[in-house]
C-alpha beads as a LAMMPS data file, in Angstrom:
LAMMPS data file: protein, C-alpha beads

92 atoms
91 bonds

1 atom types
1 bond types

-500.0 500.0 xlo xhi
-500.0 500.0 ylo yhi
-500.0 500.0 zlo zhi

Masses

1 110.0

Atoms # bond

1 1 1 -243.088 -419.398 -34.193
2 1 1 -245.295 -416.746 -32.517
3 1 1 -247.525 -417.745 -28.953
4 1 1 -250.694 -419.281 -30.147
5 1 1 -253.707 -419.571 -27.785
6 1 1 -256.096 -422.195 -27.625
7 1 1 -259.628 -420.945 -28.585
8 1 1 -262.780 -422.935 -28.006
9 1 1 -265.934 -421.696 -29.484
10 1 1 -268.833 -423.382 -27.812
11 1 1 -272.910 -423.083 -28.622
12 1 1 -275.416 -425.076 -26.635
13 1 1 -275.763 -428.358 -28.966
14 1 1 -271.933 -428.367 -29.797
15 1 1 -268.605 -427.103 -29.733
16 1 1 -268.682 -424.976 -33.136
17 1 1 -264.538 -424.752 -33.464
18 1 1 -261.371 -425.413 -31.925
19 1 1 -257.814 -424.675 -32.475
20 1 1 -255.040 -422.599 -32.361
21 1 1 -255.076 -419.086 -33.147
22 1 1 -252.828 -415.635 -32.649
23 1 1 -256.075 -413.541 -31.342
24 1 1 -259.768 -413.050 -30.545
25 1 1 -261.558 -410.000 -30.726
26 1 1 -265.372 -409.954 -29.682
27 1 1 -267.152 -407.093 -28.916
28 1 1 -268.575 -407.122 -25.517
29 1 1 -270.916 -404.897 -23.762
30 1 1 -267.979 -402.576 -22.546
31 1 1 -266.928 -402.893 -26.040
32 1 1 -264.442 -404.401 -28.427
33 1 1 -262.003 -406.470 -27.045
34 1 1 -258.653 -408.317 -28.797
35 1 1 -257.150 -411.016 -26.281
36 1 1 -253.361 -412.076 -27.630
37 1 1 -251.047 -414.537 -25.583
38 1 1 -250.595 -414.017 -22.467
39 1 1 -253.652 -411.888 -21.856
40 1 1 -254.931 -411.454 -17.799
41 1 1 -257.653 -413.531 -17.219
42 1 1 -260.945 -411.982 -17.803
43 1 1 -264.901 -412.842 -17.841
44 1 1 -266.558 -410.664 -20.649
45 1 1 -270.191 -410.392 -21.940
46 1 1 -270.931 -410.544 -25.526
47 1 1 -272.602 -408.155 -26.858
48 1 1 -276.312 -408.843 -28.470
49 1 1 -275.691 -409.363 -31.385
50 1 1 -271.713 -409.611 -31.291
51 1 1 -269.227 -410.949 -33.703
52 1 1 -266.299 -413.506 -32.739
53 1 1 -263.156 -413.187 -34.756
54 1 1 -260.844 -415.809 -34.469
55 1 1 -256.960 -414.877 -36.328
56 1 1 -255.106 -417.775 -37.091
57 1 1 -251.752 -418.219 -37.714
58 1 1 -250.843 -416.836 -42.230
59 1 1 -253.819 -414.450 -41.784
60 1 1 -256.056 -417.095 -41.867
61 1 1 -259.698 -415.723 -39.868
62 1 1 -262.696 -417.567 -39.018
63 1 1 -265.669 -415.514 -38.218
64 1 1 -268.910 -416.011 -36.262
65 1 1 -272.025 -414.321 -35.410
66 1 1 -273.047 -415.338 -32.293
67 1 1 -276.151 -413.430 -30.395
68 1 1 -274.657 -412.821 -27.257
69 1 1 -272.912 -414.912 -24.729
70 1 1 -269.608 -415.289 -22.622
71 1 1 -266.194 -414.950 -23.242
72 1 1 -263.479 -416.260 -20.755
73 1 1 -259.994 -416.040 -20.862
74 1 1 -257.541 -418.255 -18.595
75 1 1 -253.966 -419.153 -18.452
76 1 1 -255.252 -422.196 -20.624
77 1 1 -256.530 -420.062 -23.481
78 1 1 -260.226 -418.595 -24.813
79 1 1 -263.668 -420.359 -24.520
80 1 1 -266.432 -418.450 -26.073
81 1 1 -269.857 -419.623 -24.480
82 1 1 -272.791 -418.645 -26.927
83 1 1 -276.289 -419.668 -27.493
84 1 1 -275.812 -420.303 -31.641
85 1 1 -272.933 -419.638 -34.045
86 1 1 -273.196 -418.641 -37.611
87 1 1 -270.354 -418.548 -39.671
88 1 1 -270.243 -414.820 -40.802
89 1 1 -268.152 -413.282 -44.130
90 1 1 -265.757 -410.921 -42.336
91 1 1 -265.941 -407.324 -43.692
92 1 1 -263.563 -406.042 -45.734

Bonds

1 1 1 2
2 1 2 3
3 1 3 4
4 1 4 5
5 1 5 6
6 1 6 7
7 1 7 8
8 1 8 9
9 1 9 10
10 1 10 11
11 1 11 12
12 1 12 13
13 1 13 14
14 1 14 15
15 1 15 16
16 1 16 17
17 1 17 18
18 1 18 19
19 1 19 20
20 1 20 21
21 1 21 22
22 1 22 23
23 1 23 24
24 1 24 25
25 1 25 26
26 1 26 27
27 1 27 28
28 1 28 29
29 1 29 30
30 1 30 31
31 1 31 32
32 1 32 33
33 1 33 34
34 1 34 35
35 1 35 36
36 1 36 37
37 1 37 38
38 1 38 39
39 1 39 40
40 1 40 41
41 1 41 42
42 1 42 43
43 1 43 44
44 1 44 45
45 1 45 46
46 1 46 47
47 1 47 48
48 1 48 49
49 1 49 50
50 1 50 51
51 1 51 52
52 1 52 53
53 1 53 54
54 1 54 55
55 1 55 56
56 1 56 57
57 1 57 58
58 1 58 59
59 1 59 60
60 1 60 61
61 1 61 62
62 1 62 63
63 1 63 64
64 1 64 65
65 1 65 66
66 1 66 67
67 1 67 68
68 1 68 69
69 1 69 70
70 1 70 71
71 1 71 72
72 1 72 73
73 1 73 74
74 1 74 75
75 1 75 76
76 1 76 77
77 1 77 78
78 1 78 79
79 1 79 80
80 1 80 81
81 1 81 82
82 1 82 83
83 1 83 84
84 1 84 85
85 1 85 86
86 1 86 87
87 1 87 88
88 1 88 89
89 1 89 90
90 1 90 91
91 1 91 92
């Protein structure tokens, strides 16, 4: 079984979702950004408006809109820090 990180995706009322998943990409204001196992720890800024992606293990994704925020990245996995989440229909 492939590395799995542990994503937290957090608004201001309530932790939105949490799980495992095999990658994150966001798009921050230096731009879009995928974060796999083992990633260096990092402190980005969402982008206003930004999209969270979250892949999860069989191709499974959950996506969010999210307008703006923080994403962090530590030996103990990803927390996203945003002021809302809306679940979003990926594009195809």
């Amino acid at each position: 079984m492939a590395q799995q990180l542990h994503v937290e995706l957090v608004a201001v009322e309530e932790k939105v979702w949490t799980g495992e998943a095999e990658m994150v990409v966001a798009r921050t204001t230096e731009g879009e950004l995928g974060v796999l196992p083992g990633h260096a720890p990092l402190l980005g800024q969402l982008a206003e408006p930004s999209q969270v992606r979250i892949k999860q293990a069989g191709g499974q994704q959950v996506v969010y809109d999210v307008p703006g925020g923080f994403l962090s990245v530590t030996g103990e996995g990803v927390t996203v820090l945003a002021e809302s989440a809306t679940p979003a229909t990926p594009a195809r």
